[in-house]
N, C-alpha and C positions, 0 to 999 in steps of 0.2 A: 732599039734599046731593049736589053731583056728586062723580065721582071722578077723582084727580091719573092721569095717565098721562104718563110721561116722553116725551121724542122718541128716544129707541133705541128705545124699547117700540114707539112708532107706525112706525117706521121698519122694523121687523119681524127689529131688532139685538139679539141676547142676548148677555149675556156670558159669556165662556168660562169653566167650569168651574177653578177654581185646581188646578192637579197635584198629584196624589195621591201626597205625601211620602212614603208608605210603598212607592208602587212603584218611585218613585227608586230609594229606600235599596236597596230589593229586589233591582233589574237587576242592578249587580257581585256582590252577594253568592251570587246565582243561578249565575251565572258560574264564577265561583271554585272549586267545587266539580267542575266541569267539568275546566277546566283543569287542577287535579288528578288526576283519571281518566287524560286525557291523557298527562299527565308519568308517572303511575306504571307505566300501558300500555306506554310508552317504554323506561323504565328496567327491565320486565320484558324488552322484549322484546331491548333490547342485553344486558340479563344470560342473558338464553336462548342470543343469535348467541355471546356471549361463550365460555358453556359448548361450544358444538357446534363452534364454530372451535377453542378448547384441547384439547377429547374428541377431534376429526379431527388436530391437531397432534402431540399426543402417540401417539397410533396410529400414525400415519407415523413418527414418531421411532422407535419401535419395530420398527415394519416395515422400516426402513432401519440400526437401529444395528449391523449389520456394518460392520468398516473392513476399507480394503485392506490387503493385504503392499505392502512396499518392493519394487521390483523385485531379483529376485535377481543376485547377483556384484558386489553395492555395494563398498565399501570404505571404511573406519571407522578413523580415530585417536582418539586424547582429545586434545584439547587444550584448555587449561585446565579445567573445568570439566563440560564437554559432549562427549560421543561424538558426535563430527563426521564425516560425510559427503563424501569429498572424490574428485579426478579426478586424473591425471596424463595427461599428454603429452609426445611427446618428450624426448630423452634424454641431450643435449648443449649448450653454449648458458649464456648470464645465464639467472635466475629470473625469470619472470612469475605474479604471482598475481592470479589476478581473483577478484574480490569483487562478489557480484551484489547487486541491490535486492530491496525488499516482493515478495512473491508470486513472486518467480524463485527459481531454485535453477542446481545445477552444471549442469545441460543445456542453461540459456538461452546458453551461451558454446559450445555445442557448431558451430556454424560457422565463430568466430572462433578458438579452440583451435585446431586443426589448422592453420590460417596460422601463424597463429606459433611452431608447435611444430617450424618446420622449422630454425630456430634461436637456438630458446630451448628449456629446459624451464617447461613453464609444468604453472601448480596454478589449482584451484578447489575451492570448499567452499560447505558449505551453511552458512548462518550458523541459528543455532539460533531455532525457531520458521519455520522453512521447510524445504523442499526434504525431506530424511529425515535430517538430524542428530537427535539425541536435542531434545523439548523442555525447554527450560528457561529460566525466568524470572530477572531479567527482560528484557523484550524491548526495551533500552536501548542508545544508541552503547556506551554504555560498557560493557556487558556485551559488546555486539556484538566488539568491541575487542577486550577480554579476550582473549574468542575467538580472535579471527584472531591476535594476538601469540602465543598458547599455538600455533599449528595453526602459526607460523614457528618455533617452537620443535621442535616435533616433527617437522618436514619439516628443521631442522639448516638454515635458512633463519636469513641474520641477522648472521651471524659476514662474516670478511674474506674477499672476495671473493667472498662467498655474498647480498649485499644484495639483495632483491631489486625490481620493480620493481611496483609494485601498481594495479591497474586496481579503482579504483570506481564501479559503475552506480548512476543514479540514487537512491537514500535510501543505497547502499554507500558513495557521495561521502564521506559523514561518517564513515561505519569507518575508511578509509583515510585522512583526512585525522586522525581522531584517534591514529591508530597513527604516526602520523609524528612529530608532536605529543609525545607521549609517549615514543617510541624511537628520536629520528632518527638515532641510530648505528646500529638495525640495518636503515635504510630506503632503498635505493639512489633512488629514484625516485618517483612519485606522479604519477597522471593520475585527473583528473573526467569521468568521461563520461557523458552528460546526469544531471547531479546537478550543484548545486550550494555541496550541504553543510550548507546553512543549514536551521537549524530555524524553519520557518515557521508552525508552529499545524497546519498541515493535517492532515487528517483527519476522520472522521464528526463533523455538527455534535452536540453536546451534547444537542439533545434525542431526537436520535436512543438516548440510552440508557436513556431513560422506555419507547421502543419496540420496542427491538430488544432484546426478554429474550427470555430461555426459555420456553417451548419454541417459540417465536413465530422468532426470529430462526437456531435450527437447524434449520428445516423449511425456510425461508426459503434457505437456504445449502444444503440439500442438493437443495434443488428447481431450484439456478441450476445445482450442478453437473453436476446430471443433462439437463439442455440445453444442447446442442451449439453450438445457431446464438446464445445469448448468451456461451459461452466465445467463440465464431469474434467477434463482435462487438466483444468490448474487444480484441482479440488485432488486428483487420483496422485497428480506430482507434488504438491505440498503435505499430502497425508499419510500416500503408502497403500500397501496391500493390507494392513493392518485395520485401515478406516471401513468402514460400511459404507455399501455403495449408498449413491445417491439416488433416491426415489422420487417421484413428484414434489414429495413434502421437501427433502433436503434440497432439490434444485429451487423450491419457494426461497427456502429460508435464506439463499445466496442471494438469488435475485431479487427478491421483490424490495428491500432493501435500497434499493440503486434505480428503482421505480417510481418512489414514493415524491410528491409534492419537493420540489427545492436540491433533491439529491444530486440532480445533475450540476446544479449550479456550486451547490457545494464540494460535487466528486474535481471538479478542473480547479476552484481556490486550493483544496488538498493539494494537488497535484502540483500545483504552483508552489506550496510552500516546503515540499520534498517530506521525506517520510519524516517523522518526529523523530527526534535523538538531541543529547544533551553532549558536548564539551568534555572528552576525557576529563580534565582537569575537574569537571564541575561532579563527572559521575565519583571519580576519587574519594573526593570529598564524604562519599557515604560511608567511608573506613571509617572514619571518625565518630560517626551515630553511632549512640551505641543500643543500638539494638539487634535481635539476630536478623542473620540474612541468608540467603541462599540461592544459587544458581543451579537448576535443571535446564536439560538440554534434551532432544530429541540425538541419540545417538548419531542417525545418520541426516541431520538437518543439513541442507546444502545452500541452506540463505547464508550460511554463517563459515568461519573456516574449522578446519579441525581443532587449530588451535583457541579460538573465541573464548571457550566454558571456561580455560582454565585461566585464560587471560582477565577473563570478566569477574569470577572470585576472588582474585590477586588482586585486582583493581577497589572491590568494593569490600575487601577485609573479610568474605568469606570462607566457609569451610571448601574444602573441593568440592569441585560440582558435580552433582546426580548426572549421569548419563542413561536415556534410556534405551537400551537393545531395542533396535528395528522402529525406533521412532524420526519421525523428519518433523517437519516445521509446526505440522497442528497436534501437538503430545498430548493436549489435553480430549482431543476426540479418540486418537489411533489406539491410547494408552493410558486411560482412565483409571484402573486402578496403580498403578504405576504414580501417577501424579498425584494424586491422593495418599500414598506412601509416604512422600516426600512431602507434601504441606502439613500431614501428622506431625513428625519427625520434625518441621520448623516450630509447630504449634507445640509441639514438648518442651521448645524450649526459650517458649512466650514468657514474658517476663511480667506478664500482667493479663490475666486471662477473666474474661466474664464467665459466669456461668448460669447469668439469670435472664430474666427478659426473654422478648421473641422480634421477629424480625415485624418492622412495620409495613 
């Protein structure tokens, strides 16, 4: 009998072996076990970086938790609420009070003060949660407010022929414009300068508060203010070519500020409650005061947009607003006499002016 041989056979074609199901199956599940090691390698070793960065954070915290003194020869009222920190100048004159923004205090006015103190008596204060007023919460217009109306109370600021004329810096925009709001019989006057009052949201975005905890975010703050050339950095782009550089002294007067007994605790409640500002509809409402007002602006201010000045005097029934050539966010250091121009020219056209007295 012969034998069948197909034509793959003679052709010298065998057929391929069918795969072997079980090593399919096998591959990923090989795998997997890997991938594991992997992940848990991982999660060891950010939990290790975790601990050494918290272990080194907390150490420095430690190693740094001295605070500074206040500079000595301060001067201290209460008013409303809070042991307040405040300046006088000149001795003769209508009242001036200025009212600074976030992170400034009584010293940022120390160029423009002495312009006008030649005839005016002019004030300033530290609003609480800055400069070395006592802190305390919370760190809101409205509290803000409180304040500076209690600090015209105790300065005997308010009464007839005692009104005085109030300069607010950027986020101080909305203290002064709510103090006016609320008392326009004790308020002779009202100027914006670079602020324009409005509560805009701004501030640290939200997830920044997943991030920026303890002891992560006070290492973080004390490590900035212990470098010079990033204080000189926000200070050279908020100011300009126009400001004077910073010396020992001017990097004190930023820093030490943000050093002092409680400021830390106070600077992250700020920061929680976002920059201060008031309610278009509520800043509006100061059209209706009738007293004068006025909006200055740093020419080239870049917190704000181009349109802001004109927007902000349409809103609050004033004349157009000052613009100053080659000014940005801080006008009243870059451009001192400049802003003193403009607080005259508001004071010309004070509708109740002191001319007696001295500042207490």
């Amino acid at each position: 009998m012969g034998t069948c041989v197909d034509a793959d056979s003679l052709a010298g074609r065998t057929e391929p072996a069918p795969p072997d199901s079980d090593a399919v199956q096998r591959t990923p599940a090989a795998r997997r076990p890997r991938l594991r090691r992997w992940l848990r390698r991982l999660a060891l070793g950010c939990a290790v970086l975790l601990a050494v960065v918290t272990t080194a954070s907390l150490a420095y915290n430690a190693f740094t938790a001295r605070r500074a003194a206040p500079p000595g020869g301060l001067r201290y009222v209460q008013a409303a609420d809070v042991r307040t920190r405040y300046q006088t100048w000149g001795t003769t004159g209508s009242p001036v009070v200025l009212v600074h923004g976030a992170f400034e205090q009584v010293d940022t006015w120390s160029r423009l003060a002495p312009l006008l103190a030649r005839d005016h008596r002019v004030y300033a204060l530290d609003l609480t949660g800055d400069g070395y007023s006592e802190r305390r919460g919370p760190y809101t217009v409205s509290h803000f407010t409180e304040q500076l109306l209690g600090f015209l109370s105790a300065m005997h600021l308010g009464g007839p022929g005692e009104r005085p004329l109030l300069v607010g810096h950027s986020s101080g925009a909305a203290v002064v414009a709510e103090a006016a709001l609320r008392a326009p019989g004790r308020i002779g006057s009202v100027m914006l300068l670079d602020g324009d009052a409005l509560n805009t949201g701004a501030g640290p975005p939200p997830a920044l508060k997943y991030v920026l905890i303890d002891p992560y975010r006070t290492s973080l703050l004390r490590l900035g203010l212990g470098a010079d050339w990033l204080i000189r950095s926000f200070y050279d782009a908020q100011c300009g070519p126009a400001c004077p550089p910073l010396n020992a002294a001017g990097l004190d007067q930023w820093r030490r500020p943000l050093r002092v007994r409680g400021a830390e605790a106070a600077l992250w409640s700020m920061l929680g409650e976002g920059v201060p500002g008031l309610p278009a509809s509520q800043v509006a409402r100061l059209a209706a005061v009738g007293i004068p007002k006025s909006v200055v602006f740093g020419a080239d201010d870049d917190v704000f947009s181009r349109q802001t000045p004109q927007q902000t005097a349409r809103r609050i029934g004033a004349p157009p607003p000052t613009l100053i050539p080659g000014a940005r966010h801080l006008s009243m250091i870059s451009s001192p006499d400049e802003v003193a121009a403009a607080v005259e020219a508001l004071a010309d056209a004070h509708p109740a002016t002191g001319r007696g007295g001295s500042p207490r």
